[in-house]
TORKOL-840445 format. One line per 10 residues: number of its first residue (from 1); their letters; for each residue x, y, z of N, C-alpha, C, O, CB. Coordinates in pm, whole numbers, plus 32768, in hexadecimal, padded with zeros to 4 digits. Glycine has a CB too. Example, Ala and Ser with C-alpha at 12.3 -4.5 7.8 and 13.67 -1.06 7.14 Angstrom:
2
1	AS	8527:7DC7:830C:84CE:7E3E:830C:8528:7EB6:830C:8590:7EB4:834E:846B:7E41:8389 ~ 8505:7F1F:82C4:8557:7F96:82CA:850A:8003:8313:853D:8072:8324:8580:7FC4:823C
This chain:
144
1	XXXXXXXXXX	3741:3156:A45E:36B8:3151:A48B:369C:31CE:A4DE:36DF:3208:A533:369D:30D0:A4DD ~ 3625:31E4:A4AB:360E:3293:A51A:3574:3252:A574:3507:3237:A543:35CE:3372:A484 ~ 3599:324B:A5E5:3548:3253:A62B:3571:325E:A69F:35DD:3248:A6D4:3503:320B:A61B ~ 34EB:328F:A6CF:34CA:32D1:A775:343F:3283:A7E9:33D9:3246:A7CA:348B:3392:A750 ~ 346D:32A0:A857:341E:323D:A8C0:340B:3296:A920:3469:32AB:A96D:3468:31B4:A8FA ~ 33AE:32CA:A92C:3395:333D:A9AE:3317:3311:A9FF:32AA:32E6:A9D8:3375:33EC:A972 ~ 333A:3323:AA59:32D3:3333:AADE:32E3:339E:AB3E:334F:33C4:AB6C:32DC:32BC:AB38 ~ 323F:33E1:AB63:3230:3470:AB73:31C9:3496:AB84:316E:3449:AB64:3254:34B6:AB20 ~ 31AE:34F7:ABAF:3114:3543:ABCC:30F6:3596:AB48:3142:35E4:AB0F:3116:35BC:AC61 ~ 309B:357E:AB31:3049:3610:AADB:304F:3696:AB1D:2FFE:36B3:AB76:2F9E:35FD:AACB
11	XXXXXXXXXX	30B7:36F3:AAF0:3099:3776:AAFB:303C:37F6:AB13:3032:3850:AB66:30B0:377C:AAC6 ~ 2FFD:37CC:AA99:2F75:3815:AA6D:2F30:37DE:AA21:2F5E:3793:A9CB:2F7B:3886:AA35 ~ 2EA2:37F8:AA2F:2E25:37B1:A9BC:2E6D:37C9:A922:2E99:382F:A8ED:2D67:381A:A9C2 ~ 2E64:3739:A8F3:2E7A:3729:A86A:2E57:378B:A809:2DF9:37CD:A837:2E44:36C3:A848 ~ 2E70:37AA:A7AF:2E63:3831:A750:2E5E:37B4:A6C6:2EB2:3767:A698:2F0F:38C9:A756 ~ 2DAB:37DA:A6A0:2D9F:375A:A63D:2D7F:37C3:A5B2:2D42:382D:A5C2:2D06:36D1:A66F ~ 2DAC:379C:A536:2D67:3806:A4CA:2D67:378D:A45C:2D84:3718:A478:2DCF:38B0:A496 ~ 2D3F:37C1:A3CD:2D41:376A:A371:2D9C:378F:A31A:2DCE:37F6:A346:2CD1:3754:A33E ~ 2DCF:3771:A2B0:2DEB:37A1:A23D:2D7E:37DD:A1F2:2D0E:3801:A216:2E22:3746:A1FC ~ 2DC5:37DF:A167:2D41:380E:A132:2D1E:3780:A0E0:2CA8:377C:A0BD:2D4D:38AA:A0C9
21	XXXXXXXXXX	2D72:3706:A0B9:2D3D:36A2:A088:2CC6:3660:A0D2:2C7B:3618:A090:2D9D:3654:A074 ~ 2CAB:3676:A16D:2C5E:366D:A1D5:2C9F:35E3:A23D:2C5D:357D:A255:2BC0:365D:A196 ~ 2D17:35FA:A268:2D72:3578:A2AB:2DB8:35CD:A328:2DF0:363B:A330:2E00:3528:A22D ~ 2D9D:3574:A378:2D95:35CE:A3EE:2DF6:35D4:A433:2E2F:3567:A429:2D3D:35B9:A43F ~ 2E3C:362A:A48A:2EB4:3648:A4B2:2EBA:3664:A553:2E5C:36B0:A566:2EE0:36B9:A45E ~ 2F02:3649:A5E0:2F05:3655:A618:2F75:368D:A658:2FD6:3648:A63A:2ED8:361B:A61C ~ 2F92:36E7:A6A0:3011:3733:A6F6:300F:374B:A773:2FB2:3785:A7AA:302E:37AF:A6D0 ~ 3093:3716:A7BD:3038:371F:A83B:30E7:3722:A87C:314C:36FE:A840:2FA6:367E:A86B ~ 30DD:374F:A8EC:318B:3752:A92C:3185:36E0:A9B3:3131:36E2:AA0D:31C6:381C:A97A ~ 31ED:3687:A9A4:31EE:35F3:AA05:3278:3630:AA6C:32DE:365D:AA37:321F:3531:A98E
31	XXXXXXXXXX	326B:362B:AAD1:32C4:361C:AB4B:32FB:35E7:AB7C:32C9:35B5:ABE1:32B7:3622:AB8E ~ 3398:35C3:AB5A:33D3:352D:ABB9:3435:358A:AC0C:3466:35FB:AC0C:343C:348D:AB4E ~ 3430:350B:AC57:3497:356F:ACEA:34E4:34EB:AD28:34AD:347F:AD3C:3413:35D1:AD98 ~ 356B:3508:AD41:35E7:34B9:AD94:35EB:34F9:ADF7:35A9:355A:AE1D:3678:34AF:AD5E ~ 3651:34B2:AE2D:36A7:34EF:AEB9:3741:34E6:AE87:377B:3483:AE5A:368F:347F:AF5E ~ 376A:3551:AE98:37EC:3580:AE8E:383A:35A7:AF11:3848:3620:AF1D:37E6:35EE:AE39 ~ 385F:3572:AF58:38C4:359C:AFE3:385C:35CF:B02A:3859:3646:B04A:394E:3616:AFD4 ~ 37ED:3569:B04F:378D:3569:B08F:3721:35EE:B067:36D1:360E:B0BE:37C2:355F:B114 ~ 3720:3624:B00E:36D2:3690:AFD1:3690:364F:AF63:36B9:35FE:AF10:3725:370A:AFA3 ~ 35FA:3698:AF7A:35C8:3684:AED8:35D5:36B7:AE72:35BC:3730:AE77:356A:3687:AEC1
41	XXXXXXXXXX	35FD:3684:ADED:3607:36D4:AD4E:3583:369E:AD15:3553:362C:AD13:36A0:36A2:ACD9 ~ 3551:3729:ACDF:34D8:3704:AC7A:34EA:372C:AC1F:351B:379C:AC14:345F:3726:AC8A ~ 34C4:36D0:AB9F:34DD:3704:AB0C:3478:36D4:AAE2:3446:3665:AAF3:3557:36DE:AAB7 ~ 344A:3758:AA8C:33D2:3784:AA3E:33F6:373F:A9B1:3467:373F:A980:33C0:3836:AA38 ~ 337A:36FF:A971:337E:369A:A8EA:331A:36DC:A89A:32B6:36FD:A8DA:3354:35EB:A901 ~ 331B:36FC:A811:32AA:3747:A7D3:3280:368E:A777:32C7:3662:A71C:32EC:3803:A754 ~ 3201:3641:A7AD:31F9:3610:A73D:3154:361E:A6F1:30E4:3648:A711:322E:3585:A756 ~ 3196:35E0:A67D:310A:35E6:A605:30EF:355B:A5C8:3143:3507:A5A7:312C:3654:A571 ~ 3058:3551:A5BF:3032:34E9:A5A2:2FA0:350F:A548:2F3E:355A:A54D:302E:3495:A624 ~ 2FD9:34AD:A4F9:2F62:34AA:A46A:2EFB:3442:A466:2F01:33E2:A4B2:2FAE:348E:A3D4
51	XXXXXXXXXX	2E8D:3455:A401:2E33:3414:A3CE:2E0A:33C5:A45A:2E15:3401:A4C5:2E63:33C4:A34B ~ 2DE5:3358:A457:2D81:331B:A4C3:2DB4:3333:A538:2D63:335F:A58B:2D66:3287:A4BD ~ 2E2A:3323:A55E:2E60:3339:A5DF:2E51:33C8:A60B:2E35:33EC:A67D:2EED:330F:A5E3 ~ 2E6B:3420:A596:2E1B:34A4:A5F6:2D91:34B5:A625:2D67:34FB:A681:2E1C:351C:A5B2 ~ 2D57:346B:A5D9:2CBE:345F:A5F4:2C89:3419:A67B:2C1B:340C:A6B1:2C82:340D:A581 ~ 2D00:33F7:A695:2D04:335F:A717:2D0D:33E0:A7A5:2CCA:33F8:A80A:2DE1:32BE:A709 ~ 2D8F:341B:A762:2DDF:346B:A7B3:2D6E:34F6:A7D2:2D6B:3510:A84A:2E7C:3490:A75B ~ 2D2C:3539:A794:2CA1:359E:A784:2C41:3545:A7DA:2BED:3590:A80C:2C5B:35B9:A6CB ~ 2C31:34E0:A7F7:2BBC:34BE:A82F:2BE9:346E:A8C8:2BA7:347F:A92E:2B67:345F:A7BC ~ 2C51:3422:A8C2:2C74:33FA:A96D:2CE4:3430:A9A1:2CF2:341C:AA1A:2C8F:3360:A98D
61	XXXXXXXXXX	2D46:3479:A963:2DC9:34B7:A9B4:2DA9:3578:A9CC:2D92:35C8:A970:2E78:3494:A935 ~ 2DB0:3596:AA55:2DAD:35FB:AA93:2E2F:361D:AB01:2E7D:35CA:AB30:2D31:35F1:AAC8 ~ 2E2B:36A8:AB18:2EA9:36C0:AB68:2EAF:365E:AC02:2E66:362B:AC57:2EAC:3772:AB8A ~ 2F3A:3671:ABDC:2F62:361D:AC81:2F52:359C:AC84:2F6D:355E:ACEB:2F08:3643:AD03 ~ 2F12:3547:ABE7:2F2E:349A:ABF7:2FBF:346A:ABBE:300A:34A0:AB6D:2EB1:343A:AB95 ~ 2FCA:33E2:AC13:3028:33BF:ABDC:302E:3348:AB82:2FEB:32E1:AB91:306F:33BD:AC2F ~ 309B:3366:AB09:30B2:335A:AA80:3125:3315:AA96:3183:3326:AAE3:30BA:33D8:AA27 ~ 3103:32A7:AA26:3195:3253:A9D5:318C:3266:A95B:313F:3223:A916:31A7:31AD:A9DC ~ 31E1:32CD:A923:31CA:32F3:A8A2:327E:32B4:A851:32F4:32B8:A871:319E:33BD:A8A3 ~ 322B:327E:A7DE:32AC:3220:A77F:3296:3271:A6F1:322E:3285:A6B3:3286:3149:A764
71	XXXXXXXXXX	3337:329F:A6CF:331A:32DE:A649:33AB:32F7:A61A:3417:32BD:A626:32B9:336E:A64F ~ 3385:3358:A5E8:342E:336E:A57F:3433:341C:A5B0:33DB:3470:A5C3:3419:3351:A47F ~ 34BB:341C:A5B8:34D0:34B2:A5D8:3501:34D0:A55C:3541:348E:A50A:3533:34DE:A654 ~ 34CE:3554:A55D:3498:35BF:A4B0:34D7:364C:A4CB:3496:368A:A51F:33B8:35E6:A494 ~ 353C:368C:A49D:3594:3710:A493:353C:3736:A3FF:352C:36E9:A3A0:3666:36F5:A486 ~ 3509:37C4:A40C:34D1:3808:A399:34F0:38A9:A3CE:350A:38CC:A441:3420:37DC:A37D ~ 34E4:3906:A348:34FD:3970:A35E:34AD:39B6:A331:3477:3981:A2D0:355B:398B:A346 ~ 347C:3A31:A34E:3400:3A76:A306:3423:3B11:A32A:3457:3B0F:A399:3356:3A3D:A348 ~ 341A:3BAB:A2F2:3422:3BF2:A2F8:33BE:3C5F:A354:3353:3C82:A324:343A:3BE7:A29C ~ 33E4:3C8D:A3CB:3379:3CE2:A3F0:33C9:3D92:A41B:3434:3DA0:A457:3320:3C88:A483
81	XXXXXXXXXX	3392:3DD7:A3FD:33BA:3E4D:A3EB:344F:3E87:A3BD:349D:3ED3:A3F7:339A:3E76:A453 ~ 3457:3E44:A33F:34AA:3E57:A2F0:353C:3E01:A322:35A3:3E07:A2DF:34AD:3EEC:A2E2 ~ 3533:3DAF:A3A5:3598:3D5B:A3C7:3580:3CA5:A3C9:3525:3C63:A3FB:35BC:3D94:A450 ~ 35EE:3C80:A386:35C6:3BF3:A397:35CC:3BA9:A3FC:3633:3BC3:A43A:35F8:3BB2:A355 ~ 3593:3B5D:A42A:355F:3B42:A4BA:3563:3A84:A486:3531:3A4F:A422:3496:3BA7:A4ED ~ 35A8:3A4E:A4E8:3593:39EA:A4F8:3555:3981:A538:353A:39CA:A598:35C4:39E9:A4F6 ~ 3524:3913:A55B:34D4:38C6:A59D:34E6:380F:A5A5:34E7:37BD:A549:345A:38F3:A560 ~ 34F2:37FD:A628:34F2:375E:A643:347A:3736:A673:3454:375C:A6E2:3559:372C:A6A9 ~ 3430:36E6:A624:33A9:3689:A633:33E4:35FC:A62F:344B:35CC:A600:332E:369F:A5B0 ~ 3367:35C1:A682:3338:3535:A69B:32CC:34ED:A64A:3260:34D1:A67E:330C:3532:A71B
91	XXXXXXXXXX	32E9:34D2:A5CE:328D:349B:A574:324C:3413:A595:325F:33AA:A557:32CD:3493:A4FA ~ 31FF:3425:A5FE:31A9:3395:A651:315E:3347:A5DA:310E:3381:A590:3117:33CD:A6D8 ~ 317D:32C2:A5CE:3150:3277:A586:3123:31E4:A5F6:3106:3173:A5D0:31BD:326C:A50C ~ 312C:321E:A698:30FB:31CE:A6FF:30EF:31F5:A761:3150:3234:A78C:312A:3175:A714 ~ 306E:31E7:A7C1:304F:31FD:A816:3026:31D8:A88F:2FAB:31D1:A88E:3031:321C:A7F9 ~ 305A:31B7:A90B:2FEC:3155:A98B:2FD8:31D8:A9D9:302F:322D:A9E4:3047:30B5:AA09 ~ 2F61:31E0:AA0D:2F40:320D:AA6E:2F66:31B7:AB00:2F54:313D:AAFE:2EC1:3224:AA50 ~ 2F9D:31FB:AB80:2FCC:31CD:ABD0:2F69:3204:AC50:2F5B:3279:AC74:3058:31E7:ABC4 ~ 2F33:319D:AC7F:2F28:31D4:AD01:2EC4:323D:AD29:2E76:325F:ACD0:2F99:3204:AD1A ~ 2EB3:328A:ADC2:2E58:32E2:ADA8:2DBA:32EC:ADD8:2D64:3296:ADC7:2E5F:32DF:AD34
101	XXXXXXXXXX	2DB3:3335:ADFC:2CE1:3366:AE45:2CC2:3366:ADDC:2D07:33A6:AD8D:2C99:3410:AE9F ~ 2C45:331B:ADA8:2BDC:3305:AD40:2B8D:33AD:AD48:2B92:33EF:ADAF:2B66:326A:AD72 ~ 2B54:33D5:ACE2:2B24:3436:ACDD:2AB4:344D:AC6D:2ADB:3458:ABF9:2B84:347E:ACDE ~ 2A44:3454:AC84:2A10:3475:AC00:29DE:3401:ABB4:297B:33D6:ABEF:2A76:34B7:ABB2 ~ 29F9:33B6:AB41:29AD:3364:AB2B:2A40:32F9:AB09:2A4F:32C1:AA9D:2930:3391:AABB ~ 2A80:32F1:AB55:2AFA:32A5:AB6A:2AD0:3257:AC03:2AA7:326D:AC75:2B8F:3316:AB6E ~ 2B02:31E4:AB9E:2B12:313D:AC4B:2B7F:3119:AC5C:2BBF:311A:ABF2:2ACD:3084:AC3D ~ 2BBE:30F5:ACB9:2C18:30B1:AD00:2BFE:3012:ACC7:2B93:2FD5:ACCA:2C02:30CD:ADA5 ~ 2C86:2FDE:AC8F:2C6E:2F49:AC6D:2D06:2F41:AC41:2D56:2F9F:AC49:2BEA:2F1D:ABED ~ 2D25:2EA8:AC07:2D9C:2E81:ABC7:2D93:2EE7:AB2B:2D3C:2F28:AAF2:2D9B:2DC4:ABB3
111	XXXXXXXXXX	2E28:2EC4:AB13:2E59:2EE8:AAA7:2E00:2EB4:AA34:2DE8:2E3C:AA3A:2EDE:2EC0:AAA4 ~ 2DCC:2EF6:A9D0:2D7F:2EBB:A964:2DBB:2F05:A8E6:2DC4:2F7F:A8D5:2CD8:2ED0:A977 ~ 2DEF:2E7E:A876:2E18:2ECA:A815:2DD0:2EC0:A78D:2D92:2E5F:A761:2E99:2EB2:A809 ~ 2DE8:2F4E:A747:2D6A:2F54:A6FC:2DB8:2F42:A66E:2E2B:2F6D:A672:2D04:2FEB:A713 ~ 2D88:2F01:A5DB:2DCD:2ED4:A596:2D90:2F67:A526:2D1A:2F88:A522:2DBD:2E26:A580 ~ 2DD3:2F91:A4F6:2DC9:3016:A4A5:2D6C:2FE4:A438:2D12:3036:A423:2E61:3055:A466 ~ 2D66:2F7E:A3F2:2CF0:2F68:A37E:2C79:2F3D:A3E3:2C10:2F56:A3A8:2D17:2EDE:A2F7 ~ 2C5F:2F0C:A453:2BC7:2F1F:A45B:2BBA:2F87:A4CF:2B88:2F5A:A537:2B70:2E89:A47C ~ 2BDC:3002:A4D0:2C0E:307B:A51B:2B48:30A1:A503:2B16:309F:A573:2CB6:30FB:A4BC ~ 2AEB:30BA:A4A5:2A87:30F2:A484:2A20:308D:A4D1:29A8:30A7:A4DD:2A7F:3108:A3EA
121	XXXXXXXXXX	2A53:3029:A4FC:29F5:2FBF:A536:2A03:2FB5:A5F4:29D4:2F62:A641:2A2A:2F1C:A4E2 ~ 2A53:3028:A60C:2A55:3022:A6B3:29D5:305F:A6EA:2983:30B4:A6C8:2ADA:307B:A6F9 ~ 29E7:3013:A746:297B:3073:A7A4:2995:30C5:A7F1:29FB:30B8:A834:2931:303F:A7F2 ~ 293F:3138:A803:2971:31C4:A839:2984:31B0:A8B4:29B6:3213:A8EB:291A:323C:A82B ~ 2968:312F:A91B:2999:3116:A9AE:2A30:30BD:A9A2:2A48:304A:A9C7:2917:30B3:AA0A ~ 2A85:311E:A961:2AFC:30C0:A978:2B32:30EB:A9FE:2B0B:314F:AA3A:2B72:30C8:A902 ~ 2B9A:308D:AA2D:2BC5:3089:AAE2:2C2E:30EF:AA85:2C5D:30F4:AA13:2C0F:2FC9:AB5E ~ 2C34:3144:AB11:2C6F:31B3:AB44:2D2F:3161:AB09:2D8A:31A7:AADB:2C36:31D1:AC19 ~ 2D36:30F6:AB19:2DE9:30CE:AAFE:2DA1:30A5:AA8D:2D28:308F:AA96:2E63:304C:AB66 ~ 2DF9:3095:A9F7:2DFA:3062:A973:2E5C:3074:A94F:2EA1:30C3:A98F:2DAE:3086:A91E
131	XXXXXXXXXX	2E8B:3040:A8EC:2EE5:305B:A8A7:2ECF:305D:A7F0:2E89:2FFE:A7CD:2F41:3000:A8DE ~ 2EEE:3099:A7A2:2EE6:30C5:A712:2F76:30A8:A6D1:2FE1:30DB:A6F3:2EBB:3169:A706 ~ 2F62:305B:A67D:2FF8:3044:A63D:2FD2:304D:A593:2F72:301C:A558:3049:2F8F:A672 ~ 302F:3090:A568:3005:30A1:A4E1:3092:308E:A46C:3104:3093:A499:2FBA:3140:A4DC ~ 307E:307F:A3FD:3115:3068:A3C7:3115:30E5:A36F:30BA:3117:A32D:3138:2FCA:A369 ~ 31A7:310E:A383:31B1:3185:A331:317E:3181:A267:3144:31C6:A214:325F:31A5:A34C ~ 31AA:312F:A270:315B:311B:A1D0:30D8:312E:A1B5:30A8:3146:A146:3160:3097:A19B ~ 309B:3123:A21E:2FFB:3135:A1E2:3005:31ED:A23C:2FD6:323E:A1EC:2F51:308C:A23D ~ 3020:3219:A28D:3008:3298:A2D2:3078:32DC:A259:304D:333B:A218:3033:329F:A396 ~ 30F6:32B1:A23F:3143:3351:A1F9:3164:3331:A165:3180:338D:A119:31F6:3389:A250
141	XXXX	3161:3283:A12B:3192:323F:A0BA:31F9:323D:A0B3:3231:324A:A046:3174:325B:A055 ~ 3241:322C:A12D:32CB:3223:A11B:32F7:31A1:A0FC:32A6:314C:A122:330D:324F:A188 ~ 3365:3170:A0BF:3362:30E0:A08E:33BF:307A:A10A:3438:307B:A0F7:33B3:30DE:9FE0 ~ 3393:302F:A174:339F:3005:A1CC:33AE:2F40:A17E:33BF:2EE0:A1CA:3327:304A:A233
């Protein structure tokens, strides 16, 4: 089983684009931090998130909130200036927002979870905490 459970701050504002099929993609770097012999370690997480949940993620997650992000960790390799370059992602297929100063058109309330088939039927005042759970079969077709 490959999966991952992180909790963490948002880095930097989400980096949202489409494909060209028009399915939307989100990238964004998550922050968890221990104590090690009374010192803090922080380790930097690159994750990505598709189709509705990036769309979720483009419209209520900004730098410096904190994230419970659930997914599968993803090793891929891709070539940039003639060297192959490798990469560890967080393929989020879940999300809670944790906590946090309301900002913007975000409320403070309980956890509310949103069911991915009537995802087109929310209303744009969702509370600032939610949660999005989605099954990989309908986001990648993987056979689960």
């Amino acid at each position: 089983m490959n999966k991952a459970i992180l909790i963490g701050n948002v880095g930097k504002e989400p980096e949202i684009r489409k494909t060209q099929s028009g399915i939307s993609v989100a990238n964004f770097s998550l922050a968890t931090s221990k104590k090690i012999k009374g010192e803090d370690k922080t380790e930097w997480h690159r994750i990505v998130a598709w189709d509705k949940l990036a769309e979720i993620i483009e419209k209520y997650v900004h730098k410096g909130d904190k994230l419970m992000i659930e997914g599968e960790i993803e090793t891929r390799d891709y070539e940039k200036d003639g060297q192959k370059v490798y990469t560890t992602e967080i393929r989020a297929w879940n999300m809670e927002m944790l906590g946090g100063k309301p900002e913007g058109n975000r409320s403070t309330g309980s956890n509310q979870k949103v069911d991915i088939a009537n995802l087109d039927d929310i209303d744009d005042d969702l509370p600032f905490a939610f949660t999005l759970t989605i099954g990989l079969t309908f986001l990648f077709s993987l056979p689960f």
